[in-house]
LOLUM-712374 format. One record per atom (N, C-alpha, C, O): atom name; residue number from 1; x, y negated, z. Coordinates in steps of 0.05 Angstrom, whole numbers. Layout:
BEGIN
<atom: CA	nr: NUM	X: X	Y: Y	Z: Z>
...
END
This chain:
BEGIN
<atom: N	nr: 1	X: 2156	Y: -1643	Z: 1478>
<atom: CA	nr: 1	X: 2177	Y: -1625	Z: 1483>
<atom: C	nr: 1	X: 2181	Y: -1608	Z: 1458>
<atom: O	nr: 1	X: 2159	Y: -1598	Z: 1453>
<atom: N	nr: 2	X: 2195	Y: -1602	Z: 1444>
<atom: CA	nr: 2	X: 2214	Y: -1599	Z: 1432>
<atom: C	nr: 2	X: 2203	Y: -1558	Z: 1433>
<atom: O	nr: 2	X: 2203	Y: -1547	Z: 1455>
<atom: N	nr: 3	X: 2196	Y: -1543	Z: 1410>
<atom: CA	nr: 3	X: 2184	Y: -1510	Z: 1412>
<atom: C	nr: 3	X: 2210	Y: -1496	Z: 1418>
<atom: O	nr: 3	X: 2230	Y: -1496	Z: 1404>
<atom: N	nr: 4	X: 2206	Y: -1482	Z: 1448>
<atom: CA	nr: 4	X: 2236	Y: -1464	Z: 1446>
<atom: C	nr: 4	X: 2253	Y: -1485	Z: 1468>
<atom: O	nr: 4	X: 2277	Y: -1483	Z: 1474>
<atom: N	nr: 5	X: 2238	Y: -1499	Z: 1476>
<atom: CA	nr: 5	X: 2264	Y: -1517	Z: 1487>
<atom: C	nr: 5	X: 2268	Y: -1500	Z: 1523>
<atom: O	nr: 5	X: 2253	Y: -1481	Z: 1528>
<atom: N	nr: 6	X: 2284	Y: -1508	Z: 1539>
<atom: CA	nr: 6	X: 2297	Y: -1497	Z: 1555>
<atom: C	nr: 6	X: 2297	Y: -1509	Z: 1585>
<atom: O	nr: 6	X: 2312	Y: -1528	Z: 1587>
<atom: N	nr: 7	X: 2287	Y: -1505	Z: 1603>
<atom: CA	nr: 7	X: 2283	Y: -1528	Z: 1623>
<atom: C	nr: 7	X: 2302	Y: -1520	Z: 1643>
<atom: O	nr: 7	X: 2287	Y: -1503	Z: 1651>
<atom: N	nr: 8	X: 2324	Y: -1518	Z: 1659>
<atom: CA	nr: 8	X: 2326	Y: -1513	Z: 1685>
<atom: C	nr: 8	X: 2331	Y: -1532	Z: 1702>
<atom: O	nr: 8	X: 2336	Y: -1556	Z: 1701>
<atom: N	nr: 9	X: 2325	Y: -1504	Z: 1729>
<atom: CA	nr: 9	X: 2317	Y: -1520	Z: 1754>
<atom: C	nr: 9	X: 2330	Y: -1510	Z: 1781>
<atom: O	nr: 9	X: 2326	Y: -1488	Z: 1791>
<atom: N	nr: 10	X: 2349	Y: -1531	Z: 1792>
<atom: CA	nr: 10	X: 2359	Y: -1519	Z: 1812>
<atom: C	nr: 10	X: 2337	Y: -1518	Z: 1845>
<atom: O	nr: 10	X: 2315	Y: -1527	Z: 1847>
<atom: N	nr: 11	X: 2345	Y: -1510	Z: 1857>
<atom: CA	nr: 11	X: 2320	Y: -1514	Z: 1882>
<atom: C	nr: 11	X: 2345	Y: -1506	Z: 1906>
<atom: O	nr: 11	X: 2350	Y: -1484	Z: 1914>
<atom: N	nr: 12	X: 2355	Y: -1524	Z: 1911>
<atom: CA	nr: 12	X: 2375	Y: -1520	Z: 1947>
<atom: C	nr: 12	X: 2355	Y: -1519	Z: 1972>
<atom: O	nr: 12	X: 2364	Y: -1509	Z: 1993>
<atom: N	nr: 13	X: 2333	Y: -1527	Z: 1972>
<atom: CA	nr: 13	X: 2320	Y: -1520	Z: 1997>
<atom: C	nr: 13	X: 2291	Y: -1528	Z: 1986>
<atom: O	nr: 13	X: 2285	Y: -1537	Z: 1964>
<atom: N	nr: 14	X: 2271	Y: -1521	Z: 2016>
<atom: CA	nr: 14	X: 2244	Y: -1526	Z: 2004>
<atom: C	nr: 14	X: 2236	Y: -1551	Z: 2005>
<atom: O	nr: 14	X: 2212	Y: -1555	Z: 2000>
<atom: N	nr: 15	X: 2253	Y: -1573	Z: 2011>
<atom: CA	nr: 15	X: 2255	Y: -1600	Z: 1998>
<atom: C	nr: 15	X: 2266	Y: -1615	Z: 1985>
<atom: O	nr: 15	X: 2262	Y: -1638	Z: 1976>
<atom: N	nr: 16	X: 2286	Y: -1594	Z: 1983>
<atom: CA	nr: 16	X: 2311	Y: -1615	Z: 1956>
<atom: C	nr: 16	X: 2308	Y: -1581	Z: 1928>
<atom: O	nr: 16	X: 2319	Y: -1559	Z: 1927>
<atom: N	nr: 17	X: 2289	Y: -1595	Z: 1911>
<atom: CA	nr: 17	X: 2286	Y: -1582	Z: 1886>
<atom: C	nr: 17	X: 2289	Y: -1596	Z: 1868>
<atom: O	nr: 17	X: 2291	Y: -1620	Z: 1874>
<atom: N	nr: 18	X: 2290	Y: -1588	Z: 1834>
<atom: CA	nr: 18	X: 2293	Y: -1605	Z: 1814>
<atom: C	nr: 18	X: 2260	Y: -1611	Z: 1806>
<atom: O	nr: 18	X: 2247	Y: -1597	Z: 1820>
<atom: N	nr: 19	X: 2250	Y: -1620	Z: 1795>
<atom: CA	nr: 19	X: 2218	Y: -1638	Z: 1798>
<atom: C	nr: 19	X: 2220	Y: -1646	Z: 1773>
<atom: O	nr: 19	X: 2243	Y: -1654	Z: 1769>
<atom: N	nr: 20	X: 2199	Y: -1649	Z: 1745>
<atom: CA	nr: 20	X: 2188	Y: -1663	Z: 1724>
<atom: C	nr: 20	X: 2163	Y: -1668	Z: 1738>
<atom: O	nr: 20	X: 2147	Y: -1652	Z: 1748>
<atom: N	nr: 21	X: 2165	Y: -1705	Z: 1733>
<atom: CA	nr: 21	X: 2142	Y: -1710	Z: 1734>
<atom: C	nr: 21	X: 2127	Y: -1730	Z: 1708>
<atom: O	nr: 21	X: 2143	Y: -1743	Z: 1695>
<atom: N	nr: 22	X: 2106	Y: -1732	Z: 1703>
<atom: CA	nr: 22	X: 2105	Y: -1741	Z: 1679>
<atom: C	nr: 22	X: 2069	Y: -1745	Z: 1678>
<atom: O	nr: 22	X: 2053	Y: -1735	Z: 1694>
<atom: N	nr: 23	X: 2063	Y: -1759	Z: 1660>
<atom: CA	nr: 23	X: 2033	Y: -1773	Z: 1657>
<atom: C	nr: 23	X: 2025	Y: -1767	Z: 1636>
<atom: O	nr: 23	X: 2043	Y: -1762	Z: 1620>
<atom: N	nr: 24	X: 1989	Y: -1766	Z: 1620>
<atom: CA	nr: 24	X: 1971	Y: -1763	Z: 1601>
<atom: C	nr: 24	X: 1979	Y: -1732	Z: 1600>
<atom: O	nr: 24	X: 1981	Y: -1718	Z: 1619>
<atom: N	nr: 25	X: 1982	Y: -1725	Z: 1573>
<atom: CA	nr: 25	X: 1974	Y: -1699	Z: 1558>
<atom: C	nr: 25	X: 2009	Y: -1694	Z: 1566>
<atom: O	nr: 25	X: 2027	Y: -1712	Z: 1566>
<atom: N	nr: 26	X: 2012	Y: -1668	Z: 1573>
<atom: CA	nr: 26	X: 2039	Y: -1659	Z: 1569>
<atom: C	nr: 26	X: 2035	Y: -1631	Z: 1543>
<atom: O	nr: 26	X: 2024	Y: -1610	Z: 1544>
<atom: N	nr: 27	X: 2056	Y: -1647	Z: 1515>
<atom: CA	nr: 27	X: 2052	Y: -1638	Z: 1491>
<atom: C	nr: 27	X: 2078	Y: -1616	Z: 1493>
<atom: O	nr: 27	X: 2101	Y: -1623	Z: 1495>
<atom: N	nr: 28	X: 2068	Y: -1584	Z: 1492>
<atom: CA	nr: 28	X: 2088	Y: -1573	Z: 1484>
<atom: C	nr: 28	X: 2089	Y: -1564	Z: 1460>
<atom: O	nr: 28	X: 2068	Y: -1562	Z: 1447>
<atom: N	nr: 29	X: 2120	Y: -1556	Z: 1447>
<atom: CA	nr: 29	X: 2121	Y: -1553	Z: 1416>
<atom: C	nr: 29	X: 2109	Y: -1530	Z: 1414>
<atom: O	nr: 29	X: 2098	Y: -1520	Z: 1434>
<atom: N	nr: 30	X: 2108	Y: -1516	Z: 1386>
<atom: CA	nr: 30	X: 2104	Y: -1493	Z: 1371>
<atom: C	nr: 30	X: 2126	Y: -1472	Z: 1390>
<atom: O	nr: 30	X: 2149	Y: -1475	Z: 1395>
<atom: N	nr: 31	X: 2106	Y: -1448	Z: 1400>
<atom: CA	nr: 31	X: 2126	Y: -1428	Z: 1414>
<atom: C	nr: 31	X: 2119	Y: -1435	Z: 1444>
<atom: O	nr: 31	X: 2100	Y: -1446	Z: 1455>
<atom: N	nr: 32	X: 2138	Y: -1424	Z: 1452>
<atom: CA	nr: 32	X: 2148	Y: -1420	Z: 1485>
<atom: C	nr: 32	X: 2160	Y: -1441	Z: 1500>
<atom: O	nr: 32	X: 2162	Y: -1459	Z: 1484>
<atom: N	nr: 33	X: 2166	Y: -1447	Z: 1516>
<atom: CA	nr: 33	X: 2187	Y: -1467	Z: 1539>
<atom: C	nr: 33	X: 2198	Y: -1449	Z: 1550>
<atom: O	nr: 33	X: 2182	Y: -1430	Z: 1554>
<atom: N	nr: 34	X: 2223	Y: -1444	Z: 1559>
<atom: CA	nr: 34	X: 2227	Y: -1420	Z: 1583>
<atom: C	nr: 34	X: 2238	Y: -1437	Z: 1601>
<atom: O	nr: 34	X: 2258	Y: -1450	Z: 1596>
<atom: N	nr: 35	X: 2224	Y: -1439	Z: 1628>
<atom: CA	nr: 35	X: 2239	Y: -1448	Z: 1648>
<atom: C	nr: 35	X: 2258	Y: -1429	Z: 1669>
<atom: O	nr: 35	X: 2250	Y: -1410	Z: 1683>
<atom: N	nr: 36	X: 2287	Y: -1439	Z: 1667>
<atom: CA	nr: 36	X: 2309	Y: -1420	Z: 1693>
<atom: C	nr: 36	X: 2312	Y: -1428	Z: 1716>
<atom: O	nr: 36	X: 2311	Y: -1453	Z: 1717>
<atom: N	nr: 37	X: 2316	Y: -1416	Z: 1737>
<atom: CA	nr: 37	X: 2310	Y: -1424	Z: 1766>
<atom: C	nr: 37	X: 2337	Y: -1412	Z: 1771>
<atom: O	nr: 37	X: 2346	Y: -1390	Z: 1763>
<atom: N	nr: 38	X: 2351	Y: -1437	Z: 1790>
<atom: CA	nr: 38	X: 2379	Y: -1435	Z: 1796>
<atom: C	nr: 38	X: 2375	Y: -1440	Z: 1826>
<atom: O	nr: 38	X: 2356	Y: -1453	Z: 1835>
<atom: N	nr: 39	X: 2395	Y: -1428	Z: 1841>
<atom: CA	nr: 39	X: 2400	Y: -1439	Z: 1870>
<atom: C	nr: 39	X: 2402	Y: -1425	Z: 1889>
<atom: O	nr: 39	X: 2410	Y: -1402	Z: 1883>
<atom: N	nr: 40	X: 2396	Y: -1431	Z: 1917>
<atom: CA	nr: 40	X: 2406	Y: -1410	Z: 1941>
<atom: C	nr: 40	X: 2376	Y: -1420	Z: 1963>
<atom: O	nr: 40	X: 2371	Y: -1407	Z: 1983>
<atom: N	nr: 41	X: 2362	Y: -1438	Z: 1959>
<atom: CA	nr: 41	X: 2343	Y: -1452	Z: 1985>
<atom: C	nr: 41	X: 2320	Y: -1438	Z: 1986>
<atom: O	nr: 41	X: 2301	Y: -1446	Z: 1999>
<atom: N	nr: 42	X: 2318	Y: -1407	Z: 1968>
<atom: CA	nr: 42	X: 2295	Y: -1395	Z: 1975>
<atom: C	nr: 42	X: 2291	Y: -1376	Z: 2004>
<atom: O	nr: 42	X: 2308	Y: -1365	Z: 2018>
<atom: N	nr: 43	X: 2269	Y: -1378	Z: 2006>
<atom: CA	nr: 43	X: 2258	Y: -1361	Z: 2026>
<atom: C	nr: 43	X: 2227	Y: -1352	Z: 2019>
<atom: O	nr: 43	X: 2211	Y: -1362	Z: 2003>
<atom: N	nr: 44	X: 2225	Y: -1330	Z: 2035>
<atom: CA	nr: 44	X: 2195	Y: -1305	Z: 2028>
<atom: C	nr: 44	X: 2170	Y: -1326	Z: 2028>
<atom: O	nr: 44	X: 2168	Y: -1342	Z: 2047>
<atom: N	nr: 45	X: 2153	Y: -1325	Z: 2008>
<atom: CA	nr: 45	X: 2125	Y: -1335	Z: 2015>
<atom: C	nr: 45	X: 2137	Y: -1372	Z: 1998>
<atom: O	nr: 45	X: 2128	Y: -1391	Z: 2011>
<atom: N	nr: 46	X: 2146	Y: -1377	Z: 1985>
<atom: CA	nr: 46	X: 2145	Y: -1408	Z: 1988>
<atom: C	nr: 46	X: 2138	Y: -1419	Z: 1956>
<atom: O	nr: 46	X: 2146	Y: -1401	Z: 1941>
<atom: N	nr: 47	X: 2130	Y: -1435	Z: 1944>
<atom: CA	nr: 47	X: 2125	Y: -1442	Z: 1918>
<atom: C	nr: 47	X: 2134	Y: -1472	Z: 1909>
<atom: O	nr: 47	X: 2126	Y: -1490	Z: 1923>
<atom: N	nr: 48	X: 2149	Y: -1477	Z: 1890>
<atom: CA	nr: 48	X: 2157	Y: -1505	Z: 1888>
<atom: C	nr: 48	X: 2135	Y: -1508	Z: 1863>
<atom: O	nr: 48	X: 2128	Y: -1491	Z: 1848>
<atom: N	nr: 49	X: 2126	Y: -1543	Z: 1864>
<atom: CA	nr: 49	X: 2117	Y: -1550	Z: 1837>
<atom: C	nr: 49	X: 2137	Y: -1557	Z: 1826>
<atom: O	nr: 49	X: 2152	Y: -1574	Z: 1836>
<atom: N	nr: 50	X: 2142	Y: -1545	Z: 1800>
<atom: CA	nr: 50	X: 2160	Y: -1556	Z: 1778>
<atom: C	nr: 50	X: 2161	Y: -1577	Z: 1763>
<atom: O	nr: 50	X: 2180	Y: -1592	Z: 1759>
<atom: N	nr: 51	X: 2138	Y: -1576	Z: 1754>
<atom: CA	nr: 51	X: 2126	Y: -1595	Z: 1736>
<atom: C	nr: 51	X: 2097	Y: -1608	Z: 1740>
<atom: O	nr: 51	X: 2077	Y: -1594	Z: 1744>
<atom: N	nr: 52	X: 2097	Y: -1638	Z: 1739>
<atom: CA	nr: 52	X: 2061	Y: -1647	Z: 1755>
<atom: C	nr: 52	X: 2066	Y: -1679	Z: 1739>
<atom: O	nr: 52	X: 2084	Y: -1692	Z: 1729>
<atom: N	nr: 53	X: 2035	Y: -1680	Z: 1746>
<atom: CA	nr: 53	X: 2025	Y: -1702	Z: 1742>
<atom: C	nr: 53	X: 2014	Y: -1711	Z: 1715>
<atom: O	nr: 53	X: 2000	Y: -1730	Z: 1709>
<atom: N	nr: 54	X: 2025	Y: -1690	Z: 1699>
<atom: CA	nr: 54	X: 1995	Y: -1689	Z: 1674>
<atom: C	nr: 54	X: 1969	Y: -1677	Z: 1675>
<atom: O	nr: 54	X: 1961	Y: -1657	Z: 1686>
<atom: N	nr: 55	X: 1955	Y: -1700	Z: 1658>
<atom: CA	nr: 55	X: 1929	Y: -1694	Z: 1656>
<atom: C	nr: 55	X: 1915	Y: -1659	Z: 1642>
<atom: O	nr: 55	X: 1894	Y: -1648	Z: 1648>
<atom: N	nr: 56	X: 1931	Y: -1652	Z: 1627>
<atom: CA	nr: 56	X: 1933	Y: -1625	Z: 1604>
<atom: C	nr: 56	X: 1952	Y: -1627	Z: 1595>
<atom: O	nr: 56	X: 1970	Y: -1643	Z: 1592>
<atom: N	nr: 57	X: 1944	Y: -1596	Z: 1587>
<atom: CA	nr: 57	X: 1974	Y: -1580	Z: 1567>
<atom: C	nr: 57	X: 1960	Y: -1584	Z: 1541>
<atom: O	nr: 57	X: 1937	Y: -1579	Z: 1535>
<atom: N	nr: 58	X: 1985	Y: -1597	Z: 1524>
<atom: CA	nr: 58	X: 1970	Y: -1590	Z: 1491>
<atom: C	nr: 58	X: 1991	Y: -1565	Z: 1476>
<atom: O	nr: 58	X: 2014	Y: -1566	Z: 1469>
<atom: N	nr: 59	X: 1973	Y: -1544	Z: 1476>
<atom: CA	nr: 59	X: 1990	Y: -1530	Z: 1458>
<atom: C	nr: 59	X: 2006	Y: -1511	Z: 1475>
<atom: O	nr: 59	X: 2005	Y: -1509	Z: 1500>
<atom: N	nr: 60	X: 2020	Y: -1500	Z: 1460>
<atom: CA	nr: 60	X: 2046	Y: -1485	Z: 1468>
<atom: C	nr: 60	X: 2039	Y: -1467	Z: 1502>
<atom: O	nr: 60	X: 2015	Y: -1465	Z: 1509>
<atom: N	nr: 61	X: 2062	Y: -1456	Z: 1519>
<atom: CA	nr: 61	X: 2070	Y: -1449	Z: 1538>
<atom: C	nr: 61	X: 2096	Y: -1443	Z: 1552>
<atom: O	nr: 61	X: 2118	Y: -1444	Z: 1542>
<atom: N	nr: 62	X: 2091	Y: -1437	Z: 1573>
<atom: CA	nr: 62	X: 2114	Y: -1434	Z: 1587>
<atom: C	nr: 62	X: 2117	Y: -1411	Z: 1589>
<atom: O	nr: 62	X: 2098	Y: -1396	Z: 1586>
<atom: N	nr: 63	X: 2143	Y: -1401	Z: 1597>
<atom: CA	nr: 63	X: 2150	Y: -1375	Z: 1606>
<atom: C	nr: 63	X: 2185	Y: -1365	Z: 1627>
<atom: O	nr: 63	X: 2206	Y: -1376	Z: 1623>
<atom: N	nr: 64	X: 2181	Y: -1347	Z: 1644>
<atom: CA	nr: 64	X: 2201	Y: -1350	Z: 1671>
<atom: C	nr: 64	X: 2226	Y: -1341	Z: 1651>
<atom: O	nr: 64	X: 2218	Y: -1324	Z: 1635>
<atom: N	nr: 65	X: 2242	Y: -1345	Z: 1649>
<atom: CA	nr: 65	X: 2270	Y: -1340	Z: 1640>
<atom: C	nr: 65	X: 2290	Y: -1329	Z: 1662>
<atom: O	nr: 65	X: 2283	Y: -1309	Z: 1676>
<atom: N	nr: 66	X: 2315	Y: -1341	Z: 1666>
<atom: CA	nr: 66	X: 2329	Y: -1332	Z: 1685>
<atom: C	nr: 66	X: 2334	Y: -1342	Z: 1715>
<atom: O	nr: 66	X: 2341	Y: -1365	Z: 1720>
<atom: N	nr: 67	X: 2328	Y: -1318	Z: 1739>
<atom: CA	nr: 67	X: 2322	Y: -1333	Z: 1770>
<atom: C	nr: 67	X: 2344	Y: -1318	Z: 1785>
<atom: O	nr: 67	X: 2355	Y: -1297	Z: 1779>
<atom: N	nr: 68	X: 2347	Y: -1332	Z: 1803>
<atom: CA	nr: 68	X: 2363	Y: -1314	Z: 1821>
<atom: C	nr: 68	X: 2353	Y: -1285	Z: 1834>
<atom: O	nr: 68	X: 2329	Y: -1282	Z: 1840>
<atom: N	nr: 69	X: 2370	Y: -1266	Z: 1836>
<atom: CA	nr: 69	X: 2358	Y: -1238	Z: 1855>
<atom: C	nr: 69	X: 2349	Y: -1238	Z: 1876>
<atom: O	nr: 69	X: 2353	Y: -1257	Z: 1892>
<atom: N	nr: 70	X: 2333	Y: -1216	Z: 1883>
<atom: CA	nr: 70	X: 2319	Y: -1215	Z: 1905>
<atom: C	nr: 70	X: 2293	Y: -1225	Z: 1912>
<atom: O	nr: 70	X: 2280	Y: -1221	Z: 1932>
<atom: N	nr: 71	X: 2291	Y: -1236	Z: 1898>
<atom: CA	nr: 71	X: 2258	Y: -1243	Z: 1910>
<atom: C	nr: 71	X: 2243	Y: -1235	Z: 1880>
<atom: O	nr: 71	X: 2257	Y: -1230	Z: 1860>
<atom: N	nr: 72	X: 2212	Y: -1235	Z: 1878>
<atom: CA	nr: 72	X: 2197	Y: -1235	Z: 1863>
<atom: C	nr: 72	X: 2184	Y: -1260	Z: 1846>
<atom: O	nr: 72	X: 2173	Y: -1274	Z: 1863>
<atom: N	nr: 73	X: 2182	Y: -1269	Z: 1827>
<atom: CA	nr: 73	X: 2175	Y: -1296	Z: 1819>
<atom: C	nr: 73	X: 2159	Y: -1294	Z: 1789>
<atom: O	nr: 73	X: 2158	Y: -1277	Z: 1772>
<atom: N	nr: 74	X: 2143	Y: -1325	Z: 1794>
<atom: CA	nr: 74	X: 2112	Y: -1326	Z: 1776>
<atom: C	nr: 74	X: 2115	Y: -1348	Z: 1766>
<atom: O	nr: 74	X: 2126	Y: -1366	Z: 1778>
<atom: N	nr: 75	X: 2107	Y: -1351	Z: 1745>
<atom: CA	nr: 75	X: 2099	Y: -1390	Z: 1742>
<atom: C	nr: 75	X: 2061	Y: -1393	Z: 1736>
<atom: O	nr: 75	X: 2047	Y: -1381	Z: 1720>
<atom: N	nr: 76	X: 2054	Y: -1411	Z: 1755>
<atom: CA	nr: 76	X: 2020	Y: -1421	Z: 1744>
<atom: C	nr: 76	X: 2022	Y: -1440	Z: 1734>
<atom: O	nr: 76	X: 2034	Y: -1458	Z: 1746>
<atom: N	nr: 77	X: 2014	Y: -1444	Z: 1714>
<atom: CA	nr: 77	X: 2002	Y: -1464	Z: 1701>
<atom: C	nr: 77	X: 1966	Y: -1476	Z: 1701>
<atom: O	nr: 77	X: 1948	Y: -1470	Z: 1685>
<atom: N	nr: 78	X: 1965	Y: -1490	Z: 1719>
<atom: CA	nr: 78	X: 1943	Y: -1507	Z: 1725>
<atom: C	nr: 78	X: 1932	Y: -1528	Z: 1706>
<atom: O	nr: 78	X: 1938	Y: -1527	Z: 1682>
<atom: N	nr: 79	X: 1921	Y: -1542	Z: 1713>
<atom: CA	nr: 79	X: 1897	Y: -1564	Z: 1699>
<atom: C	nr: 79	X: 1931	Y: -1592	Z: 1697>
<atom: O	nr: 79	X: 1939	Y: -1607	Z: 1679>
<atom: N	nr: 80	X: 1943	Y: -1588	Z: 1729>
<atom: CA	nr: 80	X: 1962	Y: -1614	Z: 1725>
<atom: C	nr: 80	X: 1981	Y: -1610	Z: 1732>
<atom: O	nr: 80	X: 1995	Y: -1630	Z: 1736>
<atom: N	nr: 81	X: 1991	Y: -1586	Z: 1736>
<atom: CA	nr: 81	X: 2011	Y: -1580	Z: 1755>
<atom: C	nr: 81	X: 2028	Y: -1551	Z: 1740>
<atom: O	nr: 81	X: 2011	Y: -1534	Z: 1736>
<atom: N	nr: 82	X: 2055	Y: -1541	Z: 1732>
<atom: CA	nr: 82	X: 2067	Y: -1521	Z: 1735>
<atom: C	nr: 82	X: 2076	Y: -1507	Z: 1761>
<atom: O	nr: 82	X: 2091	Y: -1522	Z: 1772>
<atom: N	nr: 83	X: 2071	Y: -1483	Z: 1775>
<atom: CA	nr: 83	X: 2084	Y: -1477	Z: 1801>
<atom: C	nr: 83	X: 2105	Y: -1459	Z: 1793>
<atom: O	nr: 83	X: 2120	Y: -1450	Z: 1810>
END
């Protein structure tokens, strides 16, 4: 991925979200990723995985950019998984 690059993600309900999935090392560039969270399917208490199925992060990070109002929001970055 590309330093600086831009991810968004729509999420219409807590089963129809937008999903990267992907295998081995997930390589991010030099810098940041900012992922934006678009949509209307939230509700209190719920967490989508964004991003899964790599083994590690090389490098770089992520960070929350622009979400819809009203609720409070986080991103984890795990061993294989973005939430």
């Amino acid at each position: 991925m590309n330093g600086g690059a831009t991810l968004n993600f729509d999420i219409l309900s807590n089963s129809s979200f937008d999903k990267i999935n992907t295998g081995g090392v997930l390589t991010l560039g030099a810098g940041t990723e900012t992922i934006n969270i678009a949509g209307t399917g939230f509700t209190a208490g719920n967490s989508f995985t964004l991003v899964s199925g790599y083994s590690s992060v090389s490098s770089g990070s992520f960070t929350l950019g622009t979400t819809p109002g009203g609720f409070i929001y986080s991103l984890s970055t795990g061993a294989t998984s973005t939430v």
